[in-house]
Kinemage of the C-alpha trace (Angstrom):
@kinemage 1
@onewidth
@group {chain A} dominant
@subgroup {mainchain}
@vectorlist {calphas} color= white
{ca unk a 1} P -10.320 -42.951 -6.039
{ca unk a 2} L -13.640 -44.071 -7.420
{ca unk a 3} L -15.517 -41.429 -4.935
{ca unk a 4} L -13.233 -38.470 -5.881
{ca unk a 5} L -13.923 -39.261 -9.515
{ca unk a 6} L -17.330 -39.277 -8.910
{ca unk a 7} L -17.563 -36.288 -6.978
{ca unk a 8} L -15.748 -34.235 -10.034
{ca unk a 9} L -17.918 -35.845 -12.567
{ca unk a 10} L -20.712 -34.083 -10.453
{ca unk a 11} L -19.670 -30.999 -10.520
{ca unk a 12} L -18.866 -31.419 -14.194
{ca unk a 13} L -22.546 -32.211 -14.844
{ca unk a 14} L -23.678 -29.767 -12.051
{ca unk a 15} L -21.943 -26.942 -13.465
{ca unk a 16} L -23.286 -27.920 -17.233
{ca unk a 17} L -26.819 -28.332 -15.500
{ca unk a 18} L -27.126 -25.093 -14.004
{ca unk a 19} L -25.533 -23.035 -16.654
{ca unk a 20} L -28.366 -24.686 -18.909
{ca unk a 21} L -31.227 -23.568 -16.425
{ca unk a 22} L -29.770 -20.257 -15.341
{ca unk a 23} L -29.062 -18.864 -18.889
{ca unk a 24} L -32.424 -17.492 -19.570
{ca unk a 25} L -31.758 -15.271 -16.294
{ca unk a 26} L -28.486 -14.022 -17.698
{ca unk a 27} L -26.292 -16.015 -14.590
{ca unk a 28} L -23.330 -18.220 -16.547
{ca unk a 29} L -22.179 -21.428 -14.589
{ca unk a 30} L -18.737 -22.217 -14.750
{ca unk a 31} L -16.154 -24.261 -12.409
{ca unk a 32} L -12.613 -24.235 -11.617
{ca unk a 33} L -11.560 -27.552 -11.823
{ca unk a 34} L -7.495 -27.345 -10.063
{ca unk a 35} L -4.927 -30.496 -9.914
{ca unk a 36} L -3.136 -30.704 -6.743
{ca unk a 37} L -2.212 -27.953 -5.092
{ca unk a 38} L -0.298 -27.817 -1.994
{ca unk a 39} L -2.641 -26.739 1.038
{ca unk a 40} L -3.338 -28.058 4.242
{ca unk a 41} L -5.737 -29.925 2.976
{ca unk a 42} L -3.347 -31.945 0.656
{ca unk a 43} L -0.009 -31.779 2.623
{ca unk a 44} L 0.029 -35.445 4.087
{ca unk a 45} L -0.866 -36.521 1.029
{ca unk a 46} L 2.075 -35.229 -0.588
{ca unk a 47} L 4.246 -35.838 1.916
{ca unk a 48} L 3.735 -39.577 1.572
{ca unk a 49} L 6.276 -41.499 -0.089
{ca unk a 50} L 5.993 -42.331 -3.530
{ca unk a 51} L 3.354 -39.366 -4.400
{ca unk a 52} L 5.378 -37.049 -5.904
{ca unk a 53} L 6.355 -40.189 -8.277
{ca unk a 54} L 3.027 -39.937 -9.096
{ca unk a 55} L 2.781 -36.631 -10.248
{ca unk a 56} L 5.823 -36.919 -12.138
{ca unk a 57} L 3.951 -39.616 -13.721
{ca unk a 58} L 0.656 -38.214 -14.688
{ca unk a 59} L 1.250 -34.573 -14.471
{ca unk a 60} L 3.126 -33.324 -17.596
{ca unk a 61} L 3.874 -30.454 -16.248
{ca unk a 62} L 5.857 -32.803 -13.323
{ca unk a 63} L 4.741 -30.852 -10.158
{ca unk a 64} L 2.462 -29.309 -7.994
{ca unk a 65} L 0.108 -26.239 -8.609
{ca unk a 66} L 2.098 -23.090 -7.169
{ca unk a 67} L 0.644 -20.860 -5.090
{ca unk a 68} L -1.552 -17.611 -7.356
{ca unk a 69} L -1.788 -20.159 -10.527
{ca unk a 70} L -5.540 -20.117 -9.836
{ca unk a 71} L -5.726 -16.501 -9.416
{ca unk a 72} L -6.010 -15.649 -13.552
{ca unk a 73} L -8.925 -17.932 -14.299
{ca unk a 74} L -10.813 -16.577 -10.910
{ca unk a 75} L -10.547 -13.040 -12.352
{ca unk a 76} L -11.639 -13.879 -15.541
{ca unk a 77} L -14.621 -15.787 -13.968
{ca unk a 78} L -15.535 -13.213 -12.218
{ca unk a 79} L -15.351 -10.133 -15.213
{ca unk a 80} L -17.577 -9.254 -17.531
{ca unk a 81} L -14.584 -10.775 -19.795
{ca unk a 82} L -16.190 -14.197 -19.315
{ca unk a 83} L -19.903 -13.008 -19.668
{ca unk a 84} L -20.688 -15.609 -22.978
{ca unk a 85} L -18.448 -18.551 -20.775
{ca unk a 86} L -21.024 -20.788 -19.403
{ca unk a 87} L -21.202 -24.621 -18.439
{ca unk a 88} L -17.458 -24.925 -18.723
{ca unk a 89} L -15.255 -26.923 -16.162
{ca unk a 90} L -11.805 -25.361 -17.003
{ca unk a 91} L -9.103 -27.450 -15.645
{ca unk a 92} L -5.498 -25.831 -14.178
{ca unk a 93} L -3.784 -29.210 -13.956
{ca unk a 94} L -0.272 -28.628 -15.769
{ca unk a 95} L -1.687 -31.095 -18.240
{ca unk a 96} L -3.061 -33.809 -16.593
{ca unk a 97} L -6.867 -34.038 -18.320
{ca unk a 98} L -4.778 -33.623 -21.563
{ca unk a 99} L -3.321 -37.669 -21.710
């Protein structure tokens, strides 16, 4: 755990970094930060017993990220929309930053 924690406080401070230097050439920084979502990447994790306890546990929304629930923020990232949005780690966790 302690390596995955640091490696998102990185990007948190990356992302904050860079939007700092990159302002003055009109380029905003932001990040996606996503709870667990089901991909290949995550499915034996998920599938191991007791995990899904844990999500019920620490998720408040009590489940996975579905499939497209990233899609919104990604399109707003990317549009002119977002254009005064810089530095900002915006988390799609069904609540789990939030307690």
């Amino acid at each position: 755990i302690s390596a995955y924690s640091s490696a998102k406080g990185g990007v948190m401070n990356l992302t904050k970094n860079l939007a700092v230097e990159w302002a003055k050439y009109n380029i905003t920084v932001n990040a996606i930060g996503p709870a667990v979502f089901e991909t290949e990447l995550t499915v034996d994790s998920i599938e191991m017993e007791g995990f899904m306890d844990l999500i019920a546990a620490y998720c408040p929304a009590g489940r996975l990220g579905q499939p497209g629930e990233l899609d919104g923020i990604a399109i707003y990232l990317a549009s002119d929309a977002s254009s005064f949005c810089t530095g900002q780690l915006i988390c799609i966790d069904g609540g789990w930053t939030a307690i």
